[in-house]
TORGU-194413 format. One record per atom (N, C-alpha, C): atom name; x, z, y. Coordinates in Angstrom, 3 decimals, always signed. Example, Ala and Ser with C-alpha at 12.3 -4.5 7.8 and 13.67 -1.06 7.14 Angstrom:
! residues 2
{atomo N c1 +13.190 c3 +7.800 c2 -5.690}
{atomo CA c1 +12.300 c3 +7.800 c2 -4.500}
{atomo C c1 +13.200 c3 +7.800 c2 -3.300}
{atomo N c1 +12.850 c3 +7.080 c2 -2.250}
{atomo CA c1 +13.670 c3 +7.140 c2 -1.060}
{atomo C c1 +12.900 c3 +7.870 c2 +0.030}
END
This chain:
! residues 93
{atomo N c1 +6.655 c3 -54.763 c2 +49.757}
{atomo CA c1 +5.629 c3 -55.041 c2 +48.777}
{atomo C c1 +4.613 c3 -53.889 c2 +48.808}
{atomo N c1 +3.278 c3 -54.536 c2 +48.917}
{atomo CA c1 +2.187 c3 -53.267 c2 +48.891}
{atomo C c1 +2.038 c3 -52.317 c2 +47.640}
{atomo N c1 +2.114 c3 -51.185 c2 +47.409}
{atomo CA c1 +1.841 c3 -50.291 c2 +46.640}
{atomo C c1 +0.187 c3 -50.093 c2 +45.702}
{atomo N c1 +0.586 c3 -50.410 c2 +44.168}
{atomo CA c1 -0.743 c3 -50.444 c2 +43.570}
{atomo C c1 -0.777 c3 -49.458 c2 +42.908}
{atomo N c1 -2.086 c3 -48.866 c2 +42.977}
{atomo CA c1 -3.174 c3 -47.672 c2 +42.435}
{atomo C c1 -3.814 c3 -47.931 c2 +41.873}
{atomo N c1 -3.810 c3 -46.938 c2 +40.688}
{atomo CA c1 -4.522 c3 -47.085 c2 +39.781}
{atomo C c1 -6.271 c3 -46.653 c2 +40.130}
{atomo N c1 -7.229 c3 -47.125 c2 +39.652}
{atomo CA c1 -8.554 c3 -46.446 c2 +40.267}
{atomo C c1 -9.065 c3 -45.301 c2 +39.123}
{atomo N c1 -9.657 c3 -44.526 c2 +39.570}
{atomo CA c1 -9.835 c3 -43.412 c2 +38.876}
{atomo C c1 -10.130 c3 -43.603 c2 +37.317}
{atomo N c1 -11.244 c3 -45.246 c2 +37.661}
{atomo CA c1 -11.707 c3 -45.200 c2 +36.003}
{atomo C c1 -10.511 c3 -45.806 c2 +35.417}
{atomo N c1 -9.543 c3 -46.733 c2 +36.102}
{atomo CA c1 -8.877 c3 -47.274 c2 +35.189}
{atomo C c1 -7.685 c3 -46.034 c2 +34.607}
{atomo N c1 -7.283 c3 -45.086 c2 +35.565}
{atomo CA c1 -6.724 c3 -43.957 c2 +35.163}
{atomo C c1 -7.714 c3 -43.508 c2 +33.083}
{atomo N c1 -8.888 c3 -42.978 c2 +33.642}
{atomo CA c1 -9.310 c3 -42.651 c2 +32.449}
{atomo C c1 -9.709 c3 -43.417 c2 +31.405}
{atomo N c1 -9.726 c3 -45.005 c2 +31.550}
{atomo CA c1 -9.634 c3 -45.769 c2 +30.193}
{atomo C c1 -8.092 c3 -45.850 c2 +30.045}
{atomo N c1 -6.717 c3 -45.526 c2 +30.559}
{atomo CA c1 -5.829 c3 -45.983 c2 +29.936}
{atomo C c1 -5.373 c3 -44.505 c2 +29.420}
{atomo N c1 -6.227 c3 -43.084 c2 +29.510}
{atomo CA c1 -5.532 c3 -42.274 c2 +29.088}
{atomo C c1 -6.763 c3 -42.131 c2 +27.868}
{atomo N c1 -7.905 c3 -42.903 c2 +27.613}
{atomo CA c1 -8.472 c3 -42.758 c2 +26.357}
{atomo C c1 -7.988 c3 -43.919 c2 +25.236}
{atomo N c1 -7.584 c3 -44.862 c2 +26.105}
{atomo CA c1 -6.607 c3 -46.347 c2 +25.256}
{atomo C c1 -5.070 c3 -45.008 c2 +25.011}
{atomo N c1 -5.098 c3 -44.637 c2 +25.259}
{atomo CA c1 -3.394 c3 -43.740 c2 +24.620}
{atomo C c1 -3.840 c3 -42.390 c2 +23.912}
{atomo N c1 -5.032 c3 -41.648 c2 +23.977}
{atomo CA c1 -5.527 c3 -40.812 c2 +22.471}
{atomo C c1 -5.435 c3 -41.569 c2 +21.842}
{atomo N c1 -6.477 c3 -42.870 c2 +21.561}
{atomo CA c1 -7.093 c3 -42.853 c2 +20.768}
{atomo C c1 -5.880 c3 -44.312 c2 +19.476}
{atomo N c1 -4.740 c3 -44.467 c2 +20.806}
{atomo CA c1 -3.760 c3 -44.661 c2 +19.993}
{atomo C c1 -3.203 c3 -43.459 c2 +19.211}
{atomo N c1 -3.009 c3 -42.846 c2 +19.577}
{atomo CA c1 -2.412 c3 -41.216 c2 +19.430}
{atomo C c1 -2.909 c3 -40.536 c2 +17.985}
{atomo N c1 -4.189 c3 -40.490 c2 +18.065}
{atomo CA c1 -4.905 c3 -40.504 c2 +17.386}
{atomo C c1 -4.650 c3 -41.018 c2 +15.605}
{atomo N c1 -4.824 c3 -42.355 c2 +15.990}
{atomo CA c1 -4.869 c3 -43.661 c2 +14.723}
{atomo C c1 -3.358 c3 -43.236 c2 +14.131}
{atomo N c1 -2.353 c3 -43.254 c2 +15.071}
{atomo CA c1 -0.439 c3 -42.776 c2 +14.648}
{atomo C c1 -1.202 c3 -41.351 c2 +13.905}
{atomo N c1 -1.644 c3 -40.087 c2 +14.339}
{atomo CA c1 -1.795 c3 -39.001 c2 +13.744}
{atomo C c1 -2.335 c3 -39.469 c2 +12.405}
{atomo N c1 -3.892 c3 -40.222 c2 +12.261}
{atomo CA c1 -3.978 c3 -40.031 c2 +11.003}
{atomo C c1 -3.657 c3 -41.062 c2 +9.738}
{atomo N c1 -2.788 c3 -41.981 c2 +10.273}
{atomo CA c1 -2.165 c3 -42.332 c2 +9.563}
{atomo C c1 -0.810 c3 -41.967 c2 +9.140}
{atomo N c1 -0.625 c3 -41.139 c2 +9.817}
{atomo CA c1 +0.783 c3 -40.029 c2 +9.603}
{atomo C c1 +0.224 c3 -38.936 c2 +8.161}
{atomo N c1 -0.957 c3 -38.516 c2 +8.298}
{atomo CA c1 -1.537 c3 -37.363 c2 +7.997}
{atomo C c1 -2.172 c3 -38.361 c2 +6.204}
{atomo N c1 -2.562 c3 -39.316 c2 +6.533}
{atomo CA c1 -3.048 c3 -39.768 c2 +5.270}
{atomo C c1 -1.663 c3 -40.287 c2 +4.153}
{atomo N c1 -0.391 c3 -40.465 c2 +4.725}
{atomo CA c1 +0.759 c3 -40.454 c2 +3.875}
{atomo C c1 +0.734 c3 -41.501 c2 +2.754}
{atomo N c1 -0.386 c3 -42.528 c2 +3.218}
{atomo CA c1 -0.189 c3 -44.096 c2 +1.984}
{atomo C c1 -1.136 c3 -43.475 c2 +0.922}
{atomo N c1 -2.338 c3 -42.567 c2 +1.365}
{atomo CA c1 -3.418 c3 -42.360 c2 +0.504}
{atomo C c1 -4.281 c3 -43.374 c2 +0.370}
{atomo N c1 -5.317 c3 -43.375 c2 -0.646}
{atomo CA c1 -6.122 c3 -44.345 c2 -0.214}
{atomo C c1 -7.694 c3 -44.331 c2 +0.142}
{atomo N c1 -8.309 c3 -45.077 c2 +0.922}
{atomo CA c1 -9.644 c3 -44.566 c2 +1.767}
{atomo C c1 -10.507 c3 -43.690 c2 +0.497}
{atomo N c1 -10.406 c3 -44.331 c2 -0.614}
{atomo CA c1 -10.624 c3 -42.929 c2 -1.475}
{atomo C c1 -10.689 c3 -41.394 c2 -1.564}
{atomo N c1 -8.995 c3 -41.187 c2 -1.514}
{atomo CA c1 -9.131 c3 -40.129 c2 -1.928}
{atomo C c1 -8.960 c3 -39.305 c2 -0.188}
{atomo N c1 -9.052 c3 -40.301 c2 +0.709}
{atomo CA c1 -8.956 c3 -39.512 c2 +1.817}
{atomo C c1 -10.478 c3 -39.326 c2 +1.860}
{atomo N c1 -11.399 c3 -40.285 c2 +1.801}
{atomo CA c1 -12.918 c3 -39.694 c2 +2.185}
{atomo C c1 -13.220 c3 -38.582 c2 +0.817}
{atomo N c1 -12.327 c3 -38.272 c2 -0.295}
{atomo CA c1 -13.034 c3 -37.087 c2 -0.955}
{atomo C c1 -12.444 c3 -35.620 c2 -0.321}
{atomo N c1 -11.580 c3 -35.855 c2 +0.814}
{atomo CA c1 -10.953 c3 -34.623 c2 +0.986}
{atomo C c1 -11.802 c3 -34.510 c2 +2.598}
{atomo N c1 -12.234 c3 -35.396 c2 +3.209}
{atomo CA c1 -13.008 c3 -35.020 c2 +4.188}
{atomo C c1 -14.720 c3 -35.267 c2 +4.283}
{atomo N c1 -15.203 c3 -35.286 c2 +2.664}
{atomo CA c1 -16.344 c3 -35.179 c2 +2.031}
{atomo C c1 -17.380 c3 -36.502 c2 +2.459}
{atomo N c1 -16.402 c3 -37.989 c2 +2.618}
{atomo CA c1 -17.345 c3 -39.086 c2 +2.896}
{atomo C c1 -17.092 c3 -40.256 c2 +1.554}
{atomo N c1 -17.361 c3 -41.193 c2 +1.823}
{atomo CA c1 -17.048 c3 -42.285 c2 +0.982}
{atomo C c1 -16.085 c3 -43.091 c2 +1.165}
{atomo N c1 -15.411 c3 -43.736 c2 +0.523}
{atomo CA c1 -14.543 c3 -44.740 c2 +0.921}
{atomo C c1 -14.313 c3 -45.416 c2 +1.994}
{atomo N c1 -15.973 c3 -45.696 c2 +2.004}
{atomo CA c1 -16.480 c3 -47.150 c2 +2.885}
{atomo C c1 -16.610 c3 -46.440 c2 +4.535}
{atomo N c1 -16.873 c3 -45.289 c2 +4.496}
{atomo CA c1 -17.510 c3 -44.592 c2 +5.314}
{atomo C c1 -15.437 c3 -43.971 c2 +5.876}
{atomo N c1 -14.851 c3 -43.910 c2 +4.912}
{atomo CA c1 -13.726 c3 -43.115 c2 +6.005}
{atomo C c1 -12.922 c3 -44.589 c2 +6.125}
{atomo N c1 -13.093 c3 -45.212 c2 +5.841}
{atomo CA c1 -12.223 c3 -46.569 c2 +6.230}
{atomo C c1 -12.724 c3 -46.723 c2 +7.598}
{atomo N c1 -14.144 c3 -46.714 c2 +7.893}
{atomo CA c1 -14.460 c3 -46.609 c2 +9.158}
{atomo C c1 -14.441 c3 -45.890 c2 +10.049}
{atomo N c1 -13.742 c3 -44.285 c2 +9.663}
{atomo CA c1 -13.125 c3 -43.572 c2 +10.840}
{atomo C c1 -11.643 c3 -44.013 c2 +10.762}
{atomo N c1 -10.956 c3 -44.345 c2 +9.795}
{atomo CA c1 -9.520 c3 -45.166 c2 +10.143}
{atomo C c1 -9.060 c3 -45.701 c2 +11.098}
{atomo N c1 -10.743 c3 -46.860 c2 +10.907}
{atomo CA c1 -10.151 c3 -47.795 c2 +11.999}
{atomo C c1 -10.783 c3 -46.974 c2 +13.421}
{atomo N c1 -11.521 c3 -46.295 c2 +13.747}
{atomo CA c1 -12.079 c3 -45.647 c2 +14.933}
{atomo C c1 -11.768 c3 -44.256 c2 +14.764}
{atomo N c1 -10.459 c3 -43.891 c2 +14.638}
{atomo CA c1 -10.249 c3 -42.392 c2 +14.456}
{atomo C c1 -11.286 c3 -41.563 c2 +15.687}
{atomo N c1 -11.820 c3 -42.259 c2 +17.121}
{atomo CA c1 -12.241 c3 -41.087 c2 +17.792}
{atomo C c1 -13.408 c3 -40.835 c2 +17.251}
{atomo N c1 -13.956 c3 -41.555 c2 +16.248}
{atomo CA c1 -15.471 c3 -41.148 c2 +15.724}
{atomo C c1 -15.684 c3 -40.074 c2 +14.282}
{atomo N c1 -14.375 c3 -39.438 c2 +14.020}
{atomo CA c1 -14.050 c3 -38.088 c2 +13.410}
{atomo C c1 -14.443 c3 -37.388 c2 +13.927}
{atomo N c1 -15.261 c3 -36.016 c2 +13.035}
{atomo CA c1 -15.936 c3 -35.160 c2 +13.453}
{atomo C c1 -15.258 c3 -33.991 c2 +13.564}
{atomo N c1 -15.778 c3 -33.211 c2 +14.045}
{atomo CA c1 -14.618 c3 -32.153 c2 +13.894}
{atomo C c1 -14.540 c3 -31.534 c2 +12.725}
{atomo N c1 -15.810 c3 -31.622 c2 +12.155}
{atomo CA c1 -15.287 c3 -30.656 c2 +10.315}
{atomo C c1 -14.552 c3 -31.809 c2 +9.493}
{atomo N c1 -14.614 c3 -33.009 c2 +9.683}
{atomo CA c1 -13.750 c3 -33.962 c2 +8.761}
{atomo C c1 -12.353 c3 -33.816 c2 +9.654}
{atomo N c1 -11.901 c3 -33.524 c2 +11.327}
{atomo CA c1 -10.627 c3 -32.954 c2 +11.332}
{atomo C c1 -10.074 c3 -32.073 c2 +10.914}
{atomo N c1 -11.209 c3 -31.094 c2 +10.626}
{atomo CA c1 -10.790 c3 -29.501 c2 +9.901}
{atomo C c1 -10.310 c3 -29.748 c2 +8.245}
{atomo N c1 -11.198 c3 -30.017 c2 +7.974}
{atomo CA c1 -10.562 c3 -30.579 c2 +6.392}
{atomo C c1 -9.290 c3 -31.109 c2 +6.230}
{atomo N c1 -9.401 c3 -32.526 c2 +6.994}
{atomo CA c1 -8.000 c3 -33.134 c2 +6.831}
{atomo C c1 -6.685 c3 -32.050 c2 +7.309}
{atomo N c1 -6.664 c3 -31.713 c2 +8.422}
{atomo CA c1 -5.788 c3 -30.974 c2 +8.882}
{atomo C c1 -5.125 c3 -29.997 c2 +7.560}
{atomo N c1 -6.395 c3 -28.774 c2 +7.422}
{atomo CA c1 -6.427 c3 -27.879 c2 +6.213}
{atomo C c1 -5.649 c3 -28.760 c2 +5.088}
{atomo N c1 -6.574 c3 -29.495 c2 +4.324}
{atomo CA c1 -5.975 c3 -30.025 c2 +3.728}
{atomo C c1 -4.156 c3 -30.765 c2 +3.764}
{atomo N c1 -3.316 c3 -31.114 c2 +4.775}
{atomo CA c1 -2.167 c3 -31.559 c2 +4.950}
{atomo C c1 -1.602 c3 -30.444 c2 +5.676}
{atomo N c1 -1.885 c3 -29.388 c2 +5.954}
{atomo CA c1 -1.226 c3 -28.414 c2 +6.319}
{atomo C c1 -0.486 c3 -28.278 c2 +8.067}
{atomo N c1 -1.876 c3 -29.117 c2 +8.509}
{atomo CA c1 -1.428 c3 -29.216 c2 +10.377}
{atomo C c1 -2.171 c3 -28.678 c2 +10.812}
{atomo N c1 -1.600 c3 -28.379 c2 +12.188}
{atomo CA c1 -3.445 c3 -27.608 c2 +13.091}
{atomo C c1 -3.739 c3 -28.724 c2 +13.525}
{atomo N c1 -4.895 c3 -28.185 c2 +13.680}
{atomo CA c1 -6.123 c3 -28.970 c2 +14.679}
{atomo C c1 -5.445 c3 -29.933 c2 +15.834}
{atomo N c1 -4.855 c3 -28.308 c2 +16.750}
{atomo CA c1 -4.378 c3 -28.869 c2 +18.132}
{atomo C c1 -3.231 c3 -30.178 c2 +18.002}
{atomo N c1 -2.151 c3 -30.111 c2 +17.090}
{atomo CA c1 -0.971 c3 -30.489 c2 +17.272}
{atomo C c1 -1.862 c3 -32.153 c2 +16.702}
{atomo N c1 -2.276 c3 -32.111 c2 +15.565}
{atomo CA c1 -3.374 c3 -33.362 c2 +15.271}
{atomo C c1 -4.242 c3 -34.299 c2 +16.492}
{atomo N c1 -4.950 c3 -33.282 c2 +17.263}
{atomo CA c1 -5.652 c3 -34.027 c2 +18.422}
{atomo C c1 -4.785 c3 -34.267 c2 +19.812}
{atomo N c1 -4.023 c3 -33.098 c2 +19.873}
{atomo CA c1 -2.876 c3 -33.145 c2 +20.905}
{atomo C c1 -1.884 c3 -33.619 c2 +21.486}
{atomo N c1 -1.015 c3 -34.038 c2 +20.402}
{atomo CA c1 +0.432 c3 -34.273 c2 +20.358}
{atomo C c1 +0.437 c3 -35.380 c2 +19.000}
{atomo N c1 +1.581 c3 -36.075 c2 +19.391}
{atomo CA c1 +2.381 c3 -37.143 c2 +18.243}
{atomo C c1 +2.959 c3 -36.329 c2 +17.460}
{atomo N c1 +2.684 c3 -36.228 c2 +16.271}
{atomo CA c1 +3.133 c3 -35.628 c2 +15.132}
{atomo C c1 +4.403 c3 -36.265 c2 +14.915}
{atomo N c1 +5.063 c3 -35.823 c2 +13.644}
{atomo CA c1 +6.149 c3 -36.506 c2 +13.428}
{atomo C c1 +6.014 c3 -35.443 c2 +11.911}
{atomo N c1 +7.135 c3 -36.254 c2 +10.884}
{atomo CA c1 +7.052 c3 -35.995 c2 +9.440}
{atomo C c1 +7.679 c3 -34.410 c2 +9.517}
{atomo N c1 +8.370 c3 -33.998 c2 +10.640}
{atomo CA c1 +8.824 c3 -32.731 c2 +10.388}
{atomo C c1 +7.870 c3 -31.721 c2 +10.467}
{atomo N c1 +6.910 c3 -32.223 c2 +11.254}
{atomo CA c1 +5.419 c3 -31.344 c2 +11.847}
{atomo C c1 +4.970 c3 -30.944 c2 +10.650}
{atomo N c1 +4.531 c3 -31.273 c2 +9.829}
{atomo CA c1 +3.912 c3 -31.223 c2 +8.444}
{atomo C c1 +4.441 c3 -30.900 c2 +7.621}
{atomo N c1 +3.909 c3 -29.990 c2 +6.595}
{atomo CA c1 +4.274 c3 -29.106 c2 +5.617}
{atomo C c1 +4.847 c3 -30.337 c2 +4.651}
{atomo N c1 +5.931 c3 -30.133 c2 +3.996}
{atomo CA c1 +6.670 c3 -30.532 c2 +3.059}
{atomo C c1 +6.027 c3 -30.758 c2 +1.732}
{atomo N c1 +5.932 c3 -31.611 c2 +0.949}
{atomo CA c1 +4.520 c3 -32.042 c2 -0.112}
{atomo C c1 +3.321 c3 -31.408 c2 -0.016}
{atomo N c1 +2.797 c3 -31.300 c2 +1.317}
{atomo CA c1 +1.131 c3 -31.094 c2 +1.047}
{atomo C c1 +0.061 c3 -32.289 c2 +0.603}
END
């Protein structure tokens, strides 16, 4: 059976299809069953306005990652980087 390769672009849409899953798991890890409320007052938008980085976490800026992070007590890196998990995160932040 012939051997299939991936092509370069499809390499880099399936490793931006797996951030930006990565991503959506982080901040819905990080928002903890808040609601688009009180998450857009902690990263200084509106309701309406962070419901729509929810659903498109890659269109977070970096000072609304800084906030959130700050605010829940994660870094930056482990947030944009890595799959969090409930142990990652500070204990009632």
């Amino acid at each position: 059976m012939p051997r299939v390769c991936l092509t370069q672009k499809q390499r880099e849409e399936d490793r931006l299809r797996k951030d930006n899953e990565r991503l959506h798991k982080n901040l819905e890890l990080v928002e903890g069953g808040r609601s688009c409320r009180v998450m857009g007052e902690i990263v200084g938008l509106s309701a309406a306005s962070y419901s729509k980085r929810r659903k498109s976490p890659e269109l977070l800026t970096y000072e609304e990652i800084r906030k959130l992070c700050k605010n829940r007590g994660v870094s930056i890196a482990s947030f944009c980087g890595e799959a969090l998990t409930l142990s990652g995160m500070e204990a009632g932040a």
